[in-house]
LOKEFI-668867 format. One record per residue: residue in one letter; x, y, z of N, C-alpha, C in turn. Coordinates in Angstrom, 1 decimal. Example, Ala and Ser with C-alpha at 12.3 -4.5 7.8 and 13.67 -1.06 7.14 Angstrom:
2
SITE:A:13.2:-5.7:7.8:12.3:-4.5:7.8:13.2:-3.3:7.8
SITE:S:12.8:-2.2:7.1:13.7:-1.1:7.1:12.9:0.0:7.9
# end
This chain:
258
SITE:X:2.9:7.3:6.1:3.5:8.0:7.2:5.0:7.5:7.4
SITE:X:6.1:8.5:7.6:7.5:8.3:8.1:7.2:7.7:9.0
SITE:X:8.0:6.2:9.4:8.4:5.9:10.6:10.6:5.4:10.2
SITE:X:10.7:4.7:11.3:12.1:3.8:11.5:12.3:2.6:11.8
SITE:X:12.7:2.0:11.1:12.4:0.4:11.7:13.7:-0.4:11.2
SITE:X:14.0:-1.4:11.9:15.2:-1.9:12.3:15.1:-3.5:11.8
SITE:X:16.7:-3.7:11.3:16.2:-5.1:10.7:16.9:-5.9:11.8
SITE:X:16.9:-6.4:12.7:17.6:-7.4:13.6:18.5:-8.9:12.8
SITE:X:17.9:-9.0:11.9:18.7:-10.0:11.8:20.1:-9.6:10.4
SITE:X:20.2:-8.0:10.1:21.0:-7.4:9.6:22.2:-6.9:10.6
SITE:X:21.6:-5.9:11.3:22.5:-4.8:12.0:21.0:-4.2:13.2
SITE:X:22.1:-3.0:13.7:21.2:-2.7:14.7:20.8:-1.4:14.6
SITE:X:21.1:-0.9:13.6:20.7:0.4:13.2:18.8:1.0:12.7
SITE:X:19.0:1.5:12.8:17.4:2.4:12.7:17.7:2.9:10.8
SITE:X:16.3:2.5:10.5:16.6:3.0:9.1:14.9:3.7:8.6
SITE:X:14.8:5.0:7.8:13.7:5.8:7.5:12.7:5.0:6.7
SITE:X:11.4:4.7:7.0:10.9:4.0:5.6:9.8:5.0:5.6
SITE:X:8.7:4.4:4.9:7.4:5.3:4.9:6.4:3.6:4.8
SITE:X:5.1:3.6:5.7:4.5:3.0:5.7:3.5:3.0:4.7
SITE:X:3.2:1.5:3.7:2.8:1.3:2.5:1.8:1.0:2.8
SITE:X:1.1:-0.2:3.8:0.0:-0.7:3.8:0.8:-1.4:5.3
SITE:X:-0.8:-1.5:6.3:-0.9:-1.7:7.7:-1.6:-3.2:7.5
SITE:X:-1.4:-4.2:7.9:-2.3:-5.4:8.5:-2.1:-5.4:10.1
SITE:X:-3.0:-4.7:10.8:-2.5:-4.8:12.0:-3.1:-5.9:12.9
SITE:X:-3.9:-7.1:12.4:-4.0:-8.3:13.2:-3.2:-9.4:13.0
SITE:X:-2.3:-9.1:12.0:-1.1:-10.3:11.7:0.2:-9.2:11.9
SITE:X:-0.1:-7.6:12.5:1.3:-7.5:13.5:2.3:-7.2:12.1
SITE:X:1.9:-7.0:11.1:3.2:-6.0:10.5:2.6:-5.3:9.4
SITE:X:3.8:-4.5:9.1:3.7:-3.2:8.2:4.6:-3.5:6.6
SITE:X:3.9:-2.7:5.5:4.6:-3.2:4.2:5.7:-1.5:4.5
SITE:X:6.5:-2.1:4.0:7.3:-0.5:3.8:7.9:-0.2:2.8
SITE:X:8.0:1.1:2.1:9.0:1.4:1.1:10.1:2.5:1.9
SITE:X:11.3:2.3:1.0:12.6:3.0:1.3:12.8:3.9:0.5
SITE:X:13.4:5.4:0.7:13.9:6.6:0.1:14.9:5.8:-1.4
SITE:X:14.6:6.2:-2.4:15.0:5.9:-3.4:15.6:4.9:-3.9
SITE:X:14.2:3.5:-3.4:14.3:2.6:-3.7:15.8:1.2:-3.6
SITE:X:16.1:1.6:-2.5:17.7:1.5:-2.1:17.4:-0.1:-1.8
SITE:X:15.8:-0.1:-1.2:16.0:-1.5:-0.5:14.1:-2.1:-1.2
SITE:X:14.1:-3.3:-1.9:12.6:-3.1:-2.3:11.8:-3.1:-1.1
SITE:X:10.3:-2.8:-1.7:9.3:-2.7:-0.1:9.5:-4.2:0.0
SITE:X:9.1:-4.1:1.7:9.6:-5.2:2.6:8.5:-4.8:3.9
SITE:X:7.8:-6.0:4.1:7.2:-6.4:5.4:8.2:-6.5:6.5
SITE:X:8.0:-5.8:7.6:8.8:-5.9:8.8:7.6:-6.1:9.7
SITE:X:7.9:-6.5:11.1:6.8:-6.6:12.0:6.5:-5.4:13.4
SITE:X:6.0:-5.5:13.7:5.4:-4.1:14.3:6.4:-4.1:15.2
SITE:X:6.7:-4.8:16.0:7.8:-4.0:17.0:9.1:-4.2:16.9
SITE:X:9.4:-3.6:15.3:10.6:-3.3:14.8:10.5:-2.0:14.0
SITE:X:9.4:-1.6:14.7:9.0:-0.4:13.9:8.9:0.6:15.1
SITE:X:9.4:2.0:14.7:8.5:3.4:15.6:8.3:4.2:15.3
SITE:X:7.7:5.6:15.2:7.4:6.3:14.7:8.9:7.3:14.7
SITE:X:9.1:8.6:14.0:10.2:9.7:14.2:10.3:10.2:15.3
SITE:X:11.4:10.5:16.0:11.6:11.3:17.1:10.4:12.6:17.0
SITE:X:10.8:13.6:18.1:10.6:14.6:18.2:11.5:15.7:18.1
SITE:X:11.6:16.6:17.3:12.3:17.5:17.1:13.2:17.7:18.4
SITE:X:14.5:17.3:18.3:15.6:18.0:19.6:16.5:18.9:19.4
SITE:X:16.6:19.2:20.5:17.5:20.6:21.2:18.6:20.7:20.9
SITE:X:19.7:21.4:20.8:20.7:21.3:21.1:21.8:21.0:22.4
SITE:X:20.5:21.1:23.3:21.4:21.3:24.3:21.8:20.0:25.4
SITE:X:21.3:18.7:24.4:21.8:17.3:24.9:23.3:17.2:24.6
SITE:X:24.4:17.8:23.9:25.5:17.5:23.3:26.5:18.2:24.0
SITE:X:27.5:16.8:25.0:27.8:16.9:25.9:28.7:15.3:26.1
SITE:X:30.0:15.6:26.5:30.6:14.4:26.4:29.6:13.1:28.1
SITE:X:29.3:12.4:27.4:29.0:11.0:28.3:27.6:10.5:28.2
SITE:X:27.1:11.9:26.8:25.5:11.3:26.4:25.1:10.3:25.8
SITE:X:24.4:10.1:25.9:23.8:8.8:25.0:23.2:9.4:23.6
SITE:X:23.7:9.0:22.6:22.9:9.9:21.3:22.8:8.7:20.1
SITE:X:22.1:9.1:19.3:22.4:8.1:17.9:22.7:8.9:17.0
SITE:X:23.5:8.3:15.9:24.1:9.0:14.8:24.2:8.5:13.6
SITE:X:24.3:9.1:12.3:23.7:8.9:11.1:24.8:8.4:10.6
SITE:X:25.1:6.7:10.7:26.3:6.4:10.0:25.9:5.0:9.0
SITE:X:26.4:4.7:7.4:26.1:3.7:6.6:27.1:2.4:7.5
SITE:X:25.6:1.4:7.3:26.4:-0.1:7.5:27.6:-0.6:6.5
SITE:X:26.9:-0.1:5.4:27.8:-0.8:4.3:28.2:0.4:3.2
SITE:X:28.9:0.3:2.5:29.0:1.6:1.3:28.1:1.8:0.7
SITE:X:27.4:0.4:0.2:26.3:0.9:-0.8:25.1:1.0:-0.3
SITE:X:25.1:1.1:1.0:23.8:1.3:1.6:23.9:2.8:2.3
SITE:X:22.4:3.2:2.5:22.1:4.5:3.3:22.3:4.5:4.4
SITE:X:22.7:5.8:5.5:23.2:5.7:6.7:21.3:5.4:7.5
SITE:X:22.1:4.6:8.6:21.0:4.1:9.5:21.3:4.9:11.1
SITE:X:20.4:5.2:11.7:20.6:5.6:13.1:21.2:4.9:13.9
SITE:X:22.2:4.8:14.4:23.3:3.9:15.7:22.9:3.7:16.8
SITE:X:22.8:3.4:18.2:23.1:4.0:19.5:24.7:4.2:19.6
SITE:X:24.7:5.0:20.9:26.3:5.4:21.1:26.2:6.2:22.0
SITE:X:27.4:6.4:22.7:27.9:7.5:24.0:28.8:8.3:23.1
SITE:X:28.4:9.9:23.3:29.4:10.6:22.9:30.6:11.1:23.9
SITE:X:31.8:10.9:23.3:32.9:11.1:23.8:33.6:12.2:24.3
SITE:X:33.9:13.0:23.1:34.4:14.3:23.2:33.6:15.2:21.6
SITE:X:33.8:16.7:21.8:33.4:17.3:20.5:34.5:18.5:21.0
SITE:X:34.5:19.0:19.6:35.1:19.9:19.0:34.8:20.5:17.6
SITE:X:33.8:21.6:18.3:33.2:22.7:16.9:32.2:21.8:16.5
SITE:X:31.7:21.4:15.5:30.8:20.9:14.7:30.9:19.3:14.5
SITE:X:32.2:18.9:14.9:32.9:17.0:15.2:32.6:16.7:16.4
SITE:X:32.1:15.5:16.6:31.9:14.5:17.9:32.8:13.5:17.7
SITE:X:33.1:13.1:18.8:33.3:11.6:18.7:32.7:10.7:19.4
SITE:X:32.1:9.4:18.4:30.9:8.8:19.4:31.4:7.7:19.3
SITE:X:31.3:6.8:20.3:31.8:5.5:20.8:30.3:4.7:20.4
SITE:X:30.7:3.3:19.9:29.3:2.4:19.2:29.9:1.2:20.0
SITE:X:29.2:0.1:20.1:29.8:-1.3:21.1:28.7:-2.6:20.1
SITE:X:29.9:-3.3:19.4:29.2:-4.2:18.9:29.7:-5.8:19.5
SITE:X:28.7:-6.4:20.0:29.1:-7.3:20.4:29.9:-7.2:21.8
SITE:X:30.7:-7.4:21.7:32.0:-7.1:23.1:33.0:-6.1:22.3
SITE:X:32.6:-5.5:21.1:33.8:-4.9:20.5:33.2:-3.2:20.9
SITE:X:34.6:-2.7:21.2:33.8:-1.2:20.7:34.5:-0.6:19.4
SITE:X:33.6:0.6:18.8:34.6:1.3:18.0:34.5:2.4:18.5
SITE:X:35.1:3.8:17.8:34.6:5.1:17.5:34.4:5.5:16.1
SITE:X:33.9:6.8:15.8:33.9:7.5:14.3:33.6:8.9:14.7
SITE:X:33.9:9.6:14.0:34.0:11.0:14.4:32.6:11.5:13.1
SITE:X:31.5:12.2:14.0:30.2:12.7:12.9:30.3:13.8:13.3
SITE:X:29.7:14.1:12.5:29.1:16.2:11.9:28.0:16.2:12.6
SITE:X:27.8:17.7:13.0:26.7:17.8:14.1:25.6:18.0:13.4
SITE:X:25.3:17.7:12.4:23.6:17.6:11.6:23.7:15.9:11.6
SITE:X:24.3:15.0:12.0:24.2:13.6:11.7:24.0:13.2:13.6
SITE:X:23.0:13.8:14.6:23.9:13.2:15.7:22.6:13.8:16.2
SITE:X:21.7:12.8:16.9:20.9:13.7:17.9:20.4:12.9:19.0
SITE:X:19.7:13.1:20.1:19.2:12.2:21.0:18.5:11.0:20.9
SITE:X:19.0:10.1:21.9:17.9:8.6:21.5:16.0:8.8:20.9
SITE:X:16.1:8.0:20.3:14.8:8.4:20.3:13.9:7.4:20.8
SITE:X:13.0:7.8:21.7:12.9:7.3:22.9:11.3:6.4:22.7
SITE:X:10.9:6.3:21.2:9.3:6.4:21.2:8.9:4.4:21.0
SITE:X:8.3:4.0:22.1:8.0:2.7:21.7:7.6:1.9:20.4
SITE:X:8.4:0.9:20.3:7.8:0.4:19.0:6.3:-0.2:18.6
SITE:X:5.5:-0.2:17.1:4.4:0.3:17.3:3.5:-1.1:17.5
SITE:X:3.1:-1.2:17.6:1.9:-2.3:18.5:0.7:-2.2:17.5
SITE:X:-0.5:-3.8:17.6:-1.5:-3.6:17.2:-3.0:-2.6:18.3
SITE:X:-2.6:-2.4:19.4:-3.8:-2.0:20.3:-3.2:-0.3:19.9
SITE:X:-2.7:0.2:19.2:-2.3:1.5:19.1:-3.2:2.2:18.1
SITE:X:-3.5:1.6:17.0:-4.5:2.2:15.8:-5.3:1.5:15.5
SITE:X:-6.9:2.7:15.3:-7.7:2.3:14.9:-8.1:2.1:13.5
SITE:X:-9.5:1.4:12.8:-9.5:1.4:11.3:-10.8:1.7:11.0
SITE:X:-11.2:2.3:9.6:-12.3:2.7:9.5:-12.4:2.5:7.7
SITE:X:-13.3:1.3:7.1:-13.5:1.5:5.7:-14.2:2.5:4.9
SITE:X:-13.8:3.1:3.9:-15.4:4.0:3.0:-15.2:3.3:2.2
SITE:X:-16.7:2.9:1.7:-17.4:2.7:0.4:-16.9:3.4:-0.9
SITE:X:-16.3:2.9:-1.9:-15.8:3.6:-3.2:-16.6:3.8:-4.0
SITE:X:-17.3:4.6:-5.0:-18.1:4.2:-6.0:-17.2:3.8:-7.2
SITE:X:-18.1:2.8:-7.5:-17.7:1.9:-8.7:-16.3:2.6:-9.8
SITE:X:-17.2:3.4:-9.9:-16.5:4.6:-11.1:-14.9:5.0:-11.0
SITE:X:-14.9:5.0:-9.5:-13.5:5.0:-9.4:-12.8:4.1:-8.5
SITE:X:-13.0:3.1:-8.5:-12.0:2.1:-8.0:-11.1:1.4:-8.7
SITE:X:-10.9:1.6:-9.9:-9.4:1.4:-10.4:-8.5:2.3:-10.6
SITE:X:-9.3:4.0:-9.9:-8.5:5.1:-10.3:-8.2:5.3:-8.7
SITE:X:-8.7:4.4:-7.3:-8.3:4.5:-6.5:-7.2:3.6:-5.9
SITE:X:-6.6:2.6:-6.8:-5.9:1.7:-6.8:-4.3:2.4:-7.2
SITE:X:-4.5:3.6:-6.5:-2.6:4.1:-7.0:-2.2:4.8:-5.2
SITE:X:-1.6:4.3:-4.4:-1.4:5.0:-3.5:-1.0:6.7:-3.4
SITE:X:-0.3:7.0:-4.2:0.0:8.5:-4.0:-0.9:9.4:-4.5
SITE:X:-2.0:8.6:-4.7:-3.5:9.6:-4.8:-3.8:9.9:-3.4
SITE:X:-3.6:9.1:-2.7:-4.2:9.3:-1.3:-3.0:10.1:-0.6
SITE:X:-2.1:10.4:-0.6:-1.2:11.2:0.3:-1.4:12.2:0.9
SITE:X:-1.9:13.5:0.0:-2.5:14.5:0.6:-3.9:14.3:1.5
SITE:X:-4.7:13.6:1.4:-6.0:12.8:2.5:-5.2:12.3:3.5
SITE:X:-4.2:11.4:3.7:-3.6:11.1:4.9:-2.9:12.1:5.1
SITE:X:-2.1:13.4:4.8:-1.5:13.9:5.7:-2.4:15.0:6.3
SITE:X:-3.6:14.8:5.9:-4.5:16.3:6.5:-5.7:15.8:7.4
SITE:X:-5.1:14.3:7.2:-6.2:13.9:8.5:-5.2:12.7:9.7
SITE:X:-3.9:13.3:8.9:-2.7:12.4:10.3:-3.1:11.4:10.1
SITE:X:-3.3:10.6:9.8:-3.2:8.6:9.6:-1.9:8.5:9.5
SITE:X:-1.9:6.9:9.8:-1.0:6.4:9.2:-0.9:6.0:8.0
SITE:X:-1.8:5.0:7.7:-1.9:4.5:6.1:-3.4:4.6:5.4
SITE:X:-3.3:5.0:4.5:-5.0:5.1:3.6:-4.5:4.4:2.0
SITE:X:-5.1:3.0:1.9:-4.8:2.5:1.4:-6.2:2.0:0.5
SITE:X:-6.3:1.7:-0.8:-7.7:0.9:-1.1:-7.8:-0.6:-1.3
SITE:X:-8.1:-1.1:-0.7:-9.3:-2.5:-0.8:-9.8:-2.9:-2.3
SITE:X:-9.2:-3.8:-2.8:-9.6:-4.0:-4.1:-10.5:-5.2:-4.0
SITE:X:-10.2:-5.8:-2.9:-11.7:-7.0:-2.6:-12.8:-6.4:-1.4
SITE:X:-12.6:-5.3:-0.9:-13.8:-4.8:-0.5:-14.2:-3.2:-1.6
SITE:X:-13.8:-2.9:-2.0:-14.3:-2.0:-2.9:-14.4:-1.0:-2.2
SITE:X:-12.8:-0.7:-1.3:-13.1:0.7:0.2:-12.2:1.0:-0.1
SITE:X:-12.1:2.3:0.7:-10.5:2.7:0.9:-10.7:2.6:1.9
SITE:X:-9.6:1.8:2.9:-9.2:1.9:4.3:-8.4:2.7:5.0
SITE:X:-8.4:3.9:5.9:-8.1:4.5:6.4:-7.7:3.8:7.6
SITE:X:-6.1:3.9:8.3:-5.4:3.4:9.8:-4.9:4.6:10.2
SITE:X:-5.1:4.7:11.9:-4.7:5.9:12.4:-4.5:5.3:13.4
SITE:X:-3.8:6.2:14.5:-3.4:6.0:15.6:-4.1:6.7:16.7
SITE:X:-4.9:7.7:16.6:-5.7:8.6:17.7:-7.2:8.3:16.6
SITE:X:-7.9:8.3:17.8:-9.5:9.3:16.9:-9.9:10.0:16.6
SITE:X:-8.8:11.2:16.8:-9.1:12.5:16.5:-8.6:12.5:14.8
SITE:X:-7.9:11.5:14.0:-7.2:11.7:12.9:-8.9:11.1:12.5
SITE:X:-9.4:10.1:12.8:-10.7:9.5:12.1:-11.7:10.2:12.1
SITE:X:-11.7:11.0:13.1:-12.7:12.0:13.5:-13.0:12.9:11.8
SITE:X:-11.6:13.2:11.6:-11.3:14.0:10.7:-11.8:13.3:9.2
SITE:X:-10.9:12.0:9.1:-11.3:11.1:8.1:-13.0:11.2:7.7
SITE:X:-13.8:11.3:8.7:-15.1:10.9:8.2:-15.9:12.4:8.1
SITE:X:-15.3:13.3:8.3:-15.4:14.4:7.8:-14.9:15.2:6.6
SITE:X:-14.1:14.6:6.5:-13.5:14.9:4.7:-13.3:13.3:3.9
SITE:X:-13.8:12.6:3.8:-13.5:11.5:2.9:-14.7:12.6:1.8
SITE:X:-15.6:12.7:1.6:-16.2:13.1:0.6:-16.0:13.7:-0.5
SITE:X:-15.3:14.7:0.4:-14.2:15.8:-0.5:-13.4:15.0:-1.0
SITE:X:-12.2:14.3:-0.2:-11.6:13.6:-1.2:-12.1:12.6:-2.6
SITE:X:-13.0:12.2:-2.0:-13.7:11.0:-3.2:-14.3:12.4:-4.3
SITE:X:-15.0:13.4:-4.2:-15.3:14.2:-5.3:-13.7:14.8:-5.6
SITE:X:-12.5:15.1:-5.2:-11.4:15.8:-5.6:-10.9:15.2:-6.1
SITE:X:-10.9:13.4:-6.5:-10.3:12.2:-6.9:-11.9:11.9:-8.4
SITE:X:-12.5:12.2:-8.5:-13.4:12.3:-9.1:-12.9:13.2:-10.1
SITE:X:-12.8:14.6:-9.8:-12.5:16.1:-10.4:-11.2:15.3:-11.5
SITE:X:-10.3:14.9:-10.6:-8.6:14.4:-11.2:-8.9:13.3:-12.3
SITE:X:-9.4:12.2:-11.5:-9.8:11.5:-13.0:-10.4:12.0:-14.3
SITE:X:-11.2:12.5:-14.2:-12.1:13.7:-15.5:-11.0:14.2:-16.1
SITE:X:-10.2:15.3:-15.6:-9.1:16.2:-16.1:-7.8:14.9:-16.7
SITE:X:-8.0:13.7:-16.1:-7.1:12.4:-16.8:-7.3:12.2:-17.8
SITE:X:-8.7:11.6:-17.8:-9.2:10.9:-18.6:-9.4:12.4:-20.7
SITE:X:-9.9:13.9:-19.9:-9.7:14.3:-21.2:-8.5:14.4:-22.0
SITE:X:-7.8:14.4:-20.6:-6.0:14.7:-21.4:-6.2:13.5:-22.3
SITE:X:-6.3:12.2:-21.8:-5.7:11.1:-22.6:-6.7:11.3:-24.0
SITE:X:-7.8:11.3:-24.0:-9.0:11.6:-25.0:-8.0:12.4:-26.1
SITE:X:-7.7:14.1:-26.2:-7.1:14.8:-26.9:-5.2:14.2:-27.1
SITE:X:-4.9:13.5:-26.2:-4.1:12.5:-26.7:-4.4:11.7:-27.7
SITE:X:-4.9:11.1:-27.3:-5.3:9.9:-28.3:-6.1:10.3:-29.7
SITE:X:-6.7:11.5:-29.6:-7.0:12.2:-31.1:-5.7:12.9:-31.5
SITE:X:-4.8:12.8:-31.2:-4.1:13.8:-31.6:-3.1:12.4:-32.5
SITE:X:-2.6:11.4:-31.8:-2.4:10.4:-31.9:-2.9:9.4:-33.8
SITE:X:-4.1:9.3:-33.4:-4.8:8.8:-34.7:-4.6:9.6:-35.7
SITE:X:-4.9:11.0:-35.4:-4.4:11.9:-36.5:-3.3:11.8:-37.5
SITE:X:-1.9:11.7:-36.3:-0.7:11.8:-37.2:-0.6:10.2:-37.9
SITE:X:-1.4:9.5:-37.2:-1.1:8.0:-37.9:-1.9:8.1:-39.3
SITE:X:-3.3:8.7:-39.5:-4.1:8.8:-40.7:-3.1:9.4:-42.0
SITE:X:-1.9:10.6:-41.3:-1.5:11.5:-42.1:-0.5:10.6:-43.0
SITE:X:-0.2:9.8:-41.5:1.1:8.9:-41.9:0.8:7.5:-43.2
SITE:X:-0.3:7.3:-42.9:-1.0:6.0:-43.6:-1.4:6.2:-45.2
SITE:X:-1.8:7.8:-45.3:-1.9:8.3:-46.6:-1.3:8.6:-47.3
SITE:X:0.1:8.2:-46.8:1.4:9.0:-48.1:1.8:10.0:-48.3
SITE:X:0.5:11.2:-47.8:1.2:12.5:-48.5:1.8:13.0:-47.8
SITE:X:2.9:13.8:-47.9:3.7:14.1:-47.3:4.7:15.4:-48.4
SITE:X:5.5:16.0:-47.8:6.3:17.0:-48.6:7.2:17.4:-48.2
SITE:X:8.6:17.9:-49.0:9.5:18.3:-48.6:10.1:19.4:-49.5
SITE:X:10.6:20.3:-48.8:10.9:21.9:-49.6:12.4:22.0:-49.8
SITE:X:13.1:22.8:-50.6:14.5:22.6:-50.2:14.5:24.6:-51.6
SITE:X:15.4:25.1:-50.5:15.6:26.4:-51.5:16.7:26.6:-52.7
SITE:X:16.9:26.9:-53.6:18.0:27.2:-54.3:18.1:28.8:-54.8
SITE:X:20.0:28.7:-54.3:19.8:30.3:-54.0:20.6:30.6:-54.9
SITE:X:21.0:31.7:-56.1:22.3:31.8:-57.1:23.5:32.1:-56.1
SITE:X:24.6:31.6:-56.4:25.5:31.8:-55.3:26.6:33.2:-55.7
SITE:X:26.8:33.9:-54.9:27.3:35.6:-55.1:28.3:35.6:-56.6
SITE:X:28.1:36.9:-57.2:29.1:36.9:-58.6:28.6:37.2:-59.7
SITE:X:27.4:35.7:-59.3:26.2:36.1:-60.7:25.4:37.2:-60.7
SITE:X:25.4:37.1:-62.0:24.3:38.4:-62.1:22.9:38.4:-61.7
SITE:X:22.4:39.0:-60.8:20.4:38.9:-60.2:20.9:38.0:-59.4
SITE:X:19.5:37.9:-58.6:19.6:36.7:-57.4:18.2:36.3:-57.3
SITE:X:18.1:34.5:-57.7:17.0:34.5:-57.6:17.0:33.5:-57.1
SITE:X:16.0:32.6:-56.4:15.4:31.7:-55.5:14.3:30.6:-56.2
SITE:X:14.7:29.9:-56.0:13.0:28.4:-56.9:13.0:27.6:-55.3
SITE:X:11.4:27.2:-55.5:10.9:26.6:-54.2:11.0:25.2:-55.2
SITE:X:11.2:23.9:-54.5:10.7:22.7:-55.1:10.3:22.1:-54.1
SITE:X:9.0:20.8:-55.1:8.7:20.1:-53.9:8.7:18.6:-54.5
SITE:X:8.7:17.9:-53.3:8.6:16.3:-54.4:7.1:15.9:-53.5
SITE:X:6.6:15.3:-54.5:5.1:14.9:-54.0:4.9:13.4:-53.8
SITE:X:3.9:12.8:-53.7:3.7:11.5:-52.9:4.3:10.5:-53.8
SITE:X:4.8:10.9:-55.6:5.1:9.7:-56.2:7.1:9.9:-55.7
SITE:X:7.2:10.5:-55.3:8.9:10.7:-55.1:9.0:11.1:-56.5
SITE:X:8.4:12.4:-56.9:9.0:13.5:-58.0:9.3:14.3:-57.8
SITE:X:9.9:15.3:-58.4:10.4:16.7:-57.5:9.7:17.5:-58.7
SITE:X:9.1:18.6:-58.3:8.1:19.7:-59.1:8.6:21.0:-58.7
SITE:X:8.3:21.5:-59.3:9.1:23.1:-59.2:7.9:24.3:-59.2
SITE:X:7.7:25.4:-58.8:6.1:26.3:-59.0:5.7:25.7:-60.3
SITE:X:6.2:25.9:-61.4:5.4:25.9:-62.6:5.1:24.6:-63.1
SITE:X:5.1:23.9:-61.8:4.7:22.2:-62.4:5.4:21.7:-63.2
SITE:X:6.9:21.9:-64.0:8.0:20.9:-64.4:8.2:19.8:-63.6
SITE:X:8.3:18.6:-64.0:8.9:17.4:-63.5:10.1:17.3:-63.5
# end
């Protein structure tokens, strides 16, 4: 699941991750970042919150409070600000930021600029957890997270992760209506993760014969190579010879000359 989470002892900005894996009795979250900008990194839960809610337009207004999509550093991705906006003009704001006792401004584009986002940071008493049982057969084919993505987005979790020392996949959610869901389709997923493996496992099979083959062809020497010869214009007739050279490096012609 998208959330935002903030590094305090960086800057004060809000930055997009996607939640990797939940420990929610030691209170933090593993995270990865949009194209690997920053490696995954454990942050603790109330430095974390979920996405806004889709807003309006109609908060944009000189003396609002808004955040806006500006990079800390060059080589890094822009992070969410707080700020009071100042003045606008057309599709430009000007938002005022206050660091420390300092203030600045910077002028942003109206797709970079939207209302605070207001949603508490996330807590352990917020989601619940529920293990399923893996069969054997696929627990090292359930050991890839982005197998599970489509299962968590159709049952809203936050993280569905597998348990290599309990031999589960764990499913974390925030409501019980997403679990509700979970224990109504985990089966499906475990036979649709079943189906995927099979269709893996033949690909690699006709791989891997396909594989030995050219190595056997390759191992036996024989091999061939053609080259045409054509009379070149002037002469009289026109005629063509195929040659080949065979596995001792001789060159033979149709009628078997050497």
């Amino acid at each position: 699941m998208e959330v935002e989470v903030v590094f305090p002892q960086i800057c004060g900005a809000f930055y997009k991750a996607t939640i990797v894996d939940l420990q929610v009795e030691e209170q933090k979250a593993l995270l990865s970042f949009e194209d690997n900008w920053k490696p995954d990194s454990w942050a603790e839960l109330d430095h974390i919150r979920f996405l806004p809610d889709i807003p309006t337009s109609s908060f944009i207004k000189p003396g609002s409070k808004v955040e806006a999509l500006l990079p800390h550093q060059d080589n890094e991705p822009p992070g969410w600000w707080n700020g009071t906006l100042l003045k606008s003009k057309g599709e430009l704001h000007v938002v005022e930021f206050q660091s420390g006792n300092e203030k600045y401004q910077d002028i942003v584009d109206q797709d970079k600029i939207r209302p605070p986002n207001n949603k508490e940071p996330l807590s352990k008493c917020q989601f619940v957890s529920q293990e399923y049982s893996v069969p054997e057969d696929l627990q090292s084919f359930c050991d890839k997270p982005a197998i599970h993505e489509n299962f968590r987005k159709r049952i809203g979790a936050v993280c569905v992760h597998y348990s290599m020392d309990k031999g589960s996949l764990v499913v974390q959610a925030s409501s019980e209506e997403s679990m509700d869901k979970a224990s109504l389709l985990i089966d499906m997923h475990l036979r649709d993760l079943r189906t995927h493996k099979q269709l893996m496992d033949r690909a690699d099979a006709v791989a891997q014969r396909e594989h030995q083959q050219q190595r056997r062809q390759l191992d036996s020497g024989v091999y061939e190579q053609q080259y045409t010869l054509v009379q070149r214009p002037g002469r009289t007739g026109h005629r063509s010879r195929r040659a080949q050279l065979n596995g001792s490096g001789n060159w033979t012609d149709p009628v078997g000359r050497v």
